[in-house]
N, C-alpha and C positions, 0 to 999 in steps of 0.2 A: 504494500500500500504506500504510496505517494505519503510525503512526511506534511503536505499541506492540507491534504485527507485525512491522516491522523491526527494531527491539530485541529481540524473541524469537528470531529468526532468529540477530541478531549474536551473541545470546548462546549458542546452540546451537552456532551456529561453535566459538566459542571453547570448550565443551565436548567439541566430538569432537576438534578441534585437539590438546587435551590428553589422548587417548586415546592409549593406547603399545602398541605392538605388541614386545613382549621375548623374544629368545630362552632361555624358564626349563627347555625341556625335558623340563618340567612335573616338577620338581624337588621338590617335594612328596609324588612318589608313589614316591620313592627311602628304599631300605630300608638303611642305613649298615653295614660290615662294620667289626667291628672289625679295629683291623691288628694287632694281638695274636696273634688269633687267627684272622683270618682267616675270624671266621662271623658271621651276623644278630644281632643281639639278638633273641631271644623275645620276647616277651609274656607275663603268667602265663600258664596252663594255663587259668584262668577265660575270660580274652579271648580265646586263640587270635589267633595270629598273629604278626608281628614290629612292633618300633618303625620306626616313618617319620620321615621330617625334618618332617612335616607342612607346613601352611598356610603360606604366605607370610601377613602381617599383612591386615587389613581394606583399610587404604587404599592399600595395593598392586594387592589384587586388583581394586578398585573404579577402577582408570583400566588394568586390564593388558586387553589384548581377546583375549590367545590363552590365559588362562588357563583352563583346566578348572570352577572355581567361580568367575565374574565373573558380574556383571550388565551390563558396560562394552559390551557388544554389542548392550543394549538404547537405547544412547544413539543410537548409528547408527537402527537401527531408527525410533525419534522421529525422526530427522533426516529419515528417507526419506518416514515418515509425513508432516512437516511440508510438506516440500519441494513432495508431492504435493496436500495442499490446496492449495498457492498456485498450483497451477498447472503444474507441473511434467511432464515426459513419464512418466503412468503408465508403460508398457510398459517404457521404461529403468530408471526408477526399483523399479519390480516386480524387473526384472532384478537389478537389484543388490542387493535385498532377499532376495529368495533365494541368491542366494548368501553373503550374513552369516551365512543361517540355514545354509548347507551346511555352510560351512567352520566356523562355533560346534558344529555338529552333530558332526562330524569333530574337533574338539578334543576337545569331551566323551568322543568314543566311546576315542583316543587315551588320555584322562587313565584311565579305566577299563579298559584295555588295560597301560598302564603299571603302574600297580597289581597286577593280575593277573599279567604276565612279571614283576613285581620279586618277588613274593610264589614263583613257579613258581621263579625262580634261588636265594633263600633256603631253599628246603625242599629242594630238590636237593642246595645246599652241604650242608646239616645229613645229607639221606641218606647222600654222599658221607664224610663224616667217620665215622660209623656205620659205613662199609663198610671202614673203613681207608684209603679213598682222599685226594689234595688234596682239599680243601674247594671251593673258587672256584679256576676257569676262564675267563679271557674267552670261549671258546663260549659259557657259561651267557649271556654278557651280549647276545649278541649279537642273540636277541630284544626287548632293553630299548632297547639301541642303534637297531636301525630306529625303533622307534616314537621314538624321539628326533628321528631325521632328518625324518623327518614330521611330526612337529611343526614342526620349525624351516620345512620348507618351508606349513605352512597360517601359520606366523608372520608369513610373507613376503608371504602373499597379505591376510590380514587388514589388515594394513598397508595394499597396494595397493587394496583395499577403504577404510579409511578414506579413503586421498585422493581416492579415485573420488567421497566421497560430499562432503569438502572441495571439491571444483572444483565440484562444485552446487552447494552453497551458498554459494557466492563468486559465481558467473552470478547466483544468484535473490536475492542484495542489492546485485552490482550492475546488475541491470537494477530493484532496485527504489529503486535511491538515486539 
């Protein structure tokens, strides 16, 4: 192998290596109650909807692989890509590629879920006050909660994804060094 191939390689290593797989619980799509009062914040009437915690920062998202809005699942991706010109066992490597994309697919669909049940327990609390009732319930929550747990567990595999794609690329520099 060419030593500017090996250096690409090295270098990709060390790129997915610093990939982080965190348990955020996709914390971003969490709608804050006040403890006041025990309800959502709105949003004007214009916007429709409630306030979010919003986005974790750019260079957060950009090494996190189980977040909802990353690109960091595309790194693997290149990796599998690479691994496979040099030679590498399409079939495995296919293997593993799809399943980046399942489990990225299942985050997304998670983080837009999240979203959705955080929004469904915010307008219930506010019906709920309307009606003269408590506001918030842990029932309300407990559609938010699963989708939490599910996260954490594609968290865990993502993870085991990156090192599945680490131990490749540790065989194909050192069989190439």
């Amino acid at each position: 192998m060419p030593a500017d191939q090996l250096q690409a390689l090295i270098e990709l290593r060390e790129n997915v290596a610093a990939l982080k797989a965190v348990k955020c619980r996709l914390h971003h799509e969490e709608i804050p109650f006040d403890p006041a009062t025990n309800l959502p914040a709105p949003l004007p009437l214009a916007e429709q909807g409630f306030h979010r915690v919003g986005f974790c920062p750019p260079e957060l998202r950009r090494e996190r692989l189980a977040c909802g809005h990353t690109m960091s699942r595309y790194v693997l991706r290149d990796a599998l890509d690479m691994l496979e010109e040099m030679g590498g066992d399409p079939q495995k490597l296919e293997l593993l590629r799809r399943e980046v994309e399942t489990v990225g697919a299942r985050i997304y669909d998670l983080d837009i879920g999240k979203g959705m049940a955080e929004r469904r327990a915010a307008e219930l609390a506010m019906e709920r006050r309307d009606q003269g009732e408590p506001e918030h319930t842990e029932h309300q929550r407990h559609e938010v909660r699963a989708i939490e747990a599910e996260h954490d567990a594609c968290v865990m595999r993502i993870a085991e994804l990156r090192d599945d794609v680490l131990r490749h690329l540790d065989l194909a520099i050192a069989e190439a060094g």
